[in-house]
Structures are given as structure tokens and as C-alpha cells.
C-alpha positions in Angstrom: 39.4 42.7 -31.1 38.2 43.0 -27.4 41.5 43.0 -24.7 40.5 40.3 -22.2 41.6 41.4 -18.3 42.1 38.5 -16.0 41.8 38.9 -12.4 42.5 37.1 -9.8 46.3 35.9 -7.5 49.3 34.8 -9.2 51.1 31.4 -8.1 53.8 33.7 -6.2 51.5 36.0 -4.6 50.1 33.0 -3.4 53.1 31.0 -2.3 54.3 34.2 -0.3 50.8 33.9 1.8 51.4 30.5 2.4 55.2 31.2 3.7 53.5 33.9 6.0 50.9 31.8 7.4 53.8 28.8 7.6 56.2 31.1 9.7 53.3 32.7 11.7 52.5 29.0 12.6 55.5 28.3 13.6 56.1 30.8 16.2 52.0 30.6 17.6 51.9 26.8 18.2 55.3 26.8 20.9 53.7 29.7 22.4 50.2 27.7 22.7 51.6 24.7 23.6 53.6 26.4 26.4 50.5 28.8 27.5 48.7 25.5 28.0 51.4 23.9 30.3 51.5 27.1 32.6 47.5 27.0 32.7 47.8 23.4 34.1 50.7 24.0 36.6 48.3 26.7 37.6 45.5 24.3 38.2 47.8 22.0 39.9 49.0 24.9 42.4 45.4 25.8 43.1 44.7 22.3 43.7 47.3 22.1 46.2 45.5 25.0 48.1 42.4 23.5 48.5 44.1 20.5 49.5 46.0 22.2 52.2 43.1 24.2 53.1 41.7 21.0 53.9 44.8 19.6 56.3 44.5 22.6 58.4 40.3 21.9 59.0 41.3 18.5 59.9 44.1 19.5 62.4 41.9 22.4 63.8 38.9 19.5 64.3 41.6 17.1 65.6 44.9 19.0 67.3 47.5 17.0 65.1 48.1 15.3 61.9 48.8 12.0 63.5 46.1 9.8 63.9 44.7 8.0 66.9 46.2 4.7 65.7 50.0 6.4 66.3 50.0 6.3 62.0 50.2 10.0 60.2 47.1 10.8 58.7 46.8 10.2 54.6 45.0 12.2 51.7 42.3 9.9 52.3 41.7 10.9 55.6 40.8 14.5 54.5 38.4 12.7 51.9 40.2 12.5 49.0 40.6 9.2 46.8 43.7 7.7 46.6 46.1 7.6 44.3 45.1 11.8 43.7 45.6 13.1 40.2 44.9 16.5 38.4 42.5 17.5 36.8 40.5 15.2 38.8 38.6 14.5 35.5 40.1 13.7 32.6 43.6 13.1 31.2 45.7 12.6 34.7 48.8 15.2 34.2 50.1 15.3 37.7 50.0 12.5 40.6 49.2 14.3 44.3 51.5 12.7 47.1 51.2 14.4 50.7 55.1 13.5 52.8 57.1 14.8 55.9 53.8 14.2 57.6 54.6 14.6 61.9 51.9 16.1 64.4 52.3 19.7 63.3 54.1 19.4 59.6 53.2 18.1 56.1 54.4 18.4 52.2 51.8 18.2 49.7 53.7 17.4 45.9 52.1 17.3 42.6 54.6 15.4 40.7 53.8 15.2 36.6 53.0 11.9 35.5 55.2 11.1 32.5 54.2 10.4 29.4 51.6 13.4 29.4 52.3 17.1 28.2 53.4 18.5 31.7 56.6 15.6 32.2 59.0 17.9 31.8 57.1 20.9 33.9 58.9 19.7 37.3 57.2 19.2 40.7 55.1 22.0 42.7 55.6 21.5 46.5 53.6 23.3 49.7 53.9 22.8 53.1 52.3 23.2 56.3 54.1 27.0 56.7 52.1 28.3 52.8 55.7 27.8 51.9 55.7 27.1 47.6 57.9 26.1 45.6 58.0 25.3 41.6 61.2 24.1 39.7 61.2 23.2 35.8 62.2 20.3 35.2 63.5 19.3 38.6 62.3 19.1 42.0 62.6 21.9 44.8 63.0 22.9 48.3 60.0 25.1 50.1 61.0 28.2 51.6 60.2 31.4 52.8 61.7 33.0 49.7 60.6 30.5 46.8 57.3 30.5 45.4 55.6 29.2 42.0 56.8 31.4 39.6 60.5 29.3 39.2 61.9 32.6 41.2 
């Protein structure tokens, strides 16, 4: 009588892979999901530079922020389509509001819109100074010391 010789996995050897693969998922998708939120604050904060980039041209072609009408100038006056969101294309994650405008001063906010993935991210301020500011979860105060690292 010829001895037979099976090969192949076993139910448990298999059931051990699947708790590997179960715990490695587990710990990966949090880190994913949270990579992703950083990479879109980052996009909002960039955003914010080229919008602020775009404040100082106007006040260099025009001396102030305050237009001729006595009113403080708007994001549309810098060309940009109001109400602002980012990603400009899209699913909107963060709603672009520009405050504190006087002759020489402005705030520029990107506040997340709720509902999306970044709700809970908090707001990312700048001002006319480069001042930055970034706050999970809560708003914040521009200064010479903050920036957009939540330090």
C-alpha cells in the first residue's frame, strides 16, 4: 500500500494569518486615515500662502487694503471666487474666510467645513505679519512664536 502525503495549510495556520493581517489592519488604516488629514491641512496652509502672496501684490499695486469706495477689500477683489473652498476641485474640506481687514492688516482662515474628514482638524490662520497658527480641534491666535505644526 502506497502512503499518500498531503500538502498544503492547515485551518489554524490559516486562521493565525488572518489574525496577522486583521491586527496589521488595524493599526495601518488610523495611521492612513490620519496621514491623509495632515496632507490636506498641508494643502490648506499652502493655499493660504498663495492667497496672501496675492494680498501683498494687491497692496503693493494699490498702497492699502481698503478700497476706494471706503469698504475693505474682499477675496474677490484679489480674484478669487467667493465663498473659497479647498481643494478648489473636488470634495470642499475647508471654507477660506479673509477678517481683521484695515489699510495695512488682514487674517486669512481656513476653517474645516463639517461633515467632511478634516471637521475635527481645527482652523489654520495667517496674517499680514507671515504670522501662522494651527490648533486641533479649536481655533488659535497668530503670533510670532506659533506656527502650523500645533507648537
Amino acid at each position: 500500500m502506497v502512503k499518500k502525503h498531503f500538502s498544503g495549510f492547515t485551518l489554524i495556520e490559516l486562521m493565525i494569518v488572518v489574525a496577522i493581517v486583521a491586527i496589521l489592519a488595524a493599526i495601518a488604516y488610523p495611521s492612513y486615515q490620519e496621514y491623509v488629514r495632515k496632507t490636506k491641512r498641508v494643502e490648506a496652509q499652502a493655499e493660504l500662502m498663495e492667497l496672501a502672496s496675492k494680498l501683498q501684490r494687491y497692496k503693493v499695486a494699490n498702497f492699502t487694503f481698503i478700497q476706494a469706495d471706503g469698504n475693505p477689500i474682499t477675496l474677490a477683489n484679489i480674484g478669487e471666487t467667493v465663498p473659497l473652498t479647498i481643494p478648489r476641485q473636488g470634495q470642499a474640506l475647508y471654507t477660506v474666510t479673509l477678517t481683521g481687514v484695515t489699510a495695512n492688516t488682514w487674517t486669512l482662515n481656513a476653517i474645516p467645513i463639517s461633515g467632511t474628514s478634516q471637521q475635527t482638524d481645527g482652523h489654520n490662520r495667517l496674517n499680514h505679519r507671515g504670522e501662522k497658527c494651527w490648533t486641533k480641534g479649536g481655533t488659535c491666535t497668530p503670533s510670532a512664536t506659533s506656527n502650523w505644526d500645533g507648537k
